[in-house]
C-alpha positions in Angstrom: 16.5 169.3 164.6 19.2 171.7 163.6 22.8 171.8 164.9 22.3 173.8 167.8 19.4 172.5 169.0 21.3 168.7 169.2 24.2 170.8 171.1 21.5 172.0 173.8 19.9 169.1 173.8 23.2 166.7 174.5 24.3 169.4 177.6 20.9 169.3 178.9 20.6 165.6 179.0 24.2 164.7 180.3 23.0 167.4 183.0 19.5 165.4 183.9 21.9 162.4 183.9 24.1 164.3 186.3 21.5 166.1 188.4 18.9 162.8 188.8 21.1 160.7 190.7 22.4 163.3 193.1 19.1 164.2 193.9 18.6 160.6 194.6 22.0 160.5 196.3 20.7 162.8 198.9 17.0 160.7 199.2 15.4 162.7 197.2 13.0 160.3 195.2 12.3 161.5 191.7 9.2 160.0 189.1 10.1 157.0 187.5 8.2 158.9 184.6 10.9 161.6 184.7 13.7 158.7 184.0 11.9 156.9 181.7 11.4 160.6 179.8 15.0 161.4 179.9 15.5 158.0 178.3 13.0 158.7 175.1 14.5 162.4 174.8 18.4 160.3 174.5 16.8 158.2 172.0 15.3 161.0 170.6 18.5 163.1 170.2 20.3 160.0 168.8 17.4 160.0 165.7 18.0 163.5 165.1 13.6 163.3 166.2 12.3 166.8 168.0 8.7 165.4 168.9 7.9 163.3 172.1 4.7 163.0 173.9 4.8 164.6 177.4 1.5 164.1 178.6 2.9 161.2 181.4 5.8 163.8 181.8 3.4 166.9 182.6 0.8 164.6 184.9 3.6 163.1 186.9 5.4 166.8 187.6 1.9 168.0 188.1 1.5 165.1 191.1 5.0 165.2 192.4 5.9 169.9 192.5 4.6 170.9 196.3 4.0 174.2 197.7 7.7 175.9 198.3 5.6 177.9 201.1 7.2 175.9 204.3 8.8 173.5 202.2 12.4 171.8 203.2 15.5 172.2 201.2 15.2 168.2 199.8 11.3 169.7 198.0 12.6 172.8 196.8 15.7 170.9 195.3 12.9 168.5 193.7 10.4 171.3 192.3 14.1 172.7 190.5 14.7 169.7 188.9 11.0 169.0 187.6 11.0 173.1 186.8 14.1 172.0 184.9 12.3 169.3 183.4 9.3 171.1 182.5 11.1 173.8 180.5 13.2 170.5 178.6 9.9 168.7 177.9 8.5 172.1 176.2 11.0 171.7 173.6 9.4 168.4 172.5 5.9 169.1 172.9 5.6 172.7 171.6 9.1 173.2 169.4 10.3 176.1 171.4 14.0 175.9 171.3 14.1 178.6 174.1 12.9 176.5 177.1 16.0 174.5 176.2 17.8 177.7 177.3 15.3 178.0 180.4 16.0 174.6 181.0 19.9 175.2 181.4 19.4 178.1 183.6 17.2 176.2 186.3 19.3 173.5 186.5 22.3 175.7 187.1 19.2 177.7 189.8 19.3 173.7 191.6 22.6 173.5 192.1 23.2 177.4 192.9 20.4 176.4 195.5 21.8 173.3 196.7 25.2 175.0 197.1 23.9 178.0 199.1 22.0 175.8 201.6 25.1 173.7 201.9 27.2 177.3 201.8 24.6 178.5 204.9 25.1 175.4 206.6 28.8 175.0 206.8 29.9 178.2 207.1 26.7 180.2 208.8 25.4 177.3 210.9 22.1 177.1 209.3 21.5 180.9 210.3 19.2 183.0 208.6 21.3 185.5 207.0 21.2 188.0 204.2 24.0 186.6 201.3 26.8 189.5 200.7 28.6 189.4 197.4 31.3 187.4 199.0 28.5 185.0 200.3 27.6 184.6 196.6 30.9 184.2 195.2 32.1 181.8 197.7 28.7 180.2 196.7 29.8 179.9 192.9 33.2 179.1 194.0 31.9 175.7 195.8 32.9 172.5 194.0 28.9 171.5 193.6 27.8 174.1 191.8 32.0 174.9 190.0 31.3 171.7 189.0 28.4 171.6 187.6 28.8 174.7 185.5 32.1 173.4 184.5 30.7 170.6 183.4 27.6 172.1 181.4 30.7 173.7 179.4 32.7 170.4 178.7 29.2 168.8 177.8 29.2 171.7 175.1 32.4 171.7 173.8 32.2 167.9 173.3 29.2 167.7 171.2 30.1 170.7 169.2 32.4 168.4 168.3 30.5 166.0 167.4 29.7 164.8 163.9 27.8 161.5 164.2 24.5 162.2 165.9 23.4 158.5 165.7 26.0 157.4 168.3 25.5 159.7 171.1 24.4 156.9 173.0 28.0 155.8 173.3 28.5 159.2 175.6 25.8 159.0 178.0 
């Protein structure tokens, strides 16, 4: 695993780490298999290893994505992450260091949706309503989804930084 790829991997795993629980936080129940894959992938990381089996991974996102067609704001938030999820576990079972990058983007997509539904809530009263530019920039301006982003940059600045691979356990 080269430099870069360690880099992704630490933002994109402080971000599951992030993401998971306030999914949970707001009762949305995740797989178990999806923790216990974000635990491997840590471990992973800290051997400097790039191969894990995702074959639990891919039957549990299988069972748990449902149809978006009529679906509530908590399942569409879900499918995001295990999208998210999906993309990460590609790097480990294919070596594509570009889902790392899709990866990043639909997590930043869960919490751009999960700001715009809370955006549409408290400010258009759960109206249906076309998003102007200043709709989306308020969006991006709200602290879930300003923090998030901020926080994906921190993440990589940090382990830029970092020299000793073997004790990024110490920083989850």
């Amino acid at each position: 695993m080269n430099d870069s790829e360690q880099v992704a991997l630490f933002v994109l795993l402080k971000a599951f780490d992030r993401l998971g629980p306030w999914l949970e936080g707001q009762g949305i129940a995740l797989p178990q298999q999806a923790h216990r894959f974000i635990d491997l992938a840590w471990g992973c990381l800290a051997a400097g290893a790039a191969t894990l089996n995702t074959q639990a991974l891919d039957a549990a996102i299988d069972a748990a994505v449902v149809d978006e067609q009529g679906a509530g704001t908590a399942e569409i938030l879900k499918n995001l992450y295990l999208y998210a999820l999906a993309d990460f576990a590609m790097f480990f079972s294919e070596a594509t260091p570009a889902s790392l990058s899709a990866a990043e983007s639909a997590i930043v997509d869960a919490y751009d949706y999960g700001a715009g539904q809370q955006y549409v809530l408290e400010r258009k009263q759960g109206k249906a309503v076309v998003l102007s530019v200043e709709d989306e920039q308020a969006i991006a301006g709200m602290p879930l989804y300003r923090d998030a982003v901020a926080s994906l940059h921190a993440d990589r600045t940090f382990a830029q930084g970092l020299g000793d691979w073997a004790r990024v356990l110490e920083y989850r």
